[in-house]
N, C-alpha and C positions, 0 to 999 in steps of 0.2 A: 504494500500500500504506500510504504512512505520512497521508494522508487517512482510511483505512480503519480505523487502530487508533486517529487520533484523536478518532471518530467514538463509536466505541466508548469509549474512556473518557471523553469526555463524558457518554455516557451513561449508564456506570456513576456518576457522580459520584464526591465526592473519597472518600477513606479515613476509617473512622471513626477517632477518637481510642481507643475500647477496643473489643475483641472485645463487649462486652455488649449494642451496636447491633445486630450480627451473629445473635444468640442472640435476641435480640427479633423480630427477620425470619423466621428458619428456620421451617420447616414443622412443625409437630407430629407428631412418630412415634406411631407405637401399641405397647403393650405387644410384645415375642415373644412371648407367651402367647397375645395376643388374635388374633393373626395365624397361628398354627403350628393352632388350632382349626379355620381355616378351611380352613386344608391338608387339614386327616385327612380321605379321605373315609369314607363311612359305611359302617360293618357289612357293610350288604347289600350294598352296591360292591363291598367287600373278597372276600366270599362268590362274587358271580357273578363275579368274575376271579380264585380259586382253580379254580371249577368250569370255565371256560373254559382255563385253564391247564393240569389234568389233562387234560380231554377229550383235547387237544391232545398231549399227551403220548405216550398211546396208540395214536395213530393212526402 
């Protein structure tokens, strides 16, 4: 085991001196805006699973 974590922090190498290293690395997020657009599906989606939801209702 302790082969195993030493292994791994080798490989992570050492710690940086400021978070700002850390901040340079990170992934690039996207807006919530630009992401929550791609959520909404469309109108006519919305329409044909209102229409399949009553059908269903009635039966």
């Amino acid at each position: 085991m302790y082969e195993h974590l030493k292994a791994g922090e080798a490989e992570a190498g050492p710690v940086p001196s400021t978070p700002a290293v850390l901040v340079e690395r990170a992934p690039k997020r996207q807006p919530v805006q630009d992401s929550l657009k791609s959520a909404v599906p469309s109108p006519e989606l919305l329409a044909e699973m209102r229409r399949c939801i009553v059908a269903q209702s009635y039966r």
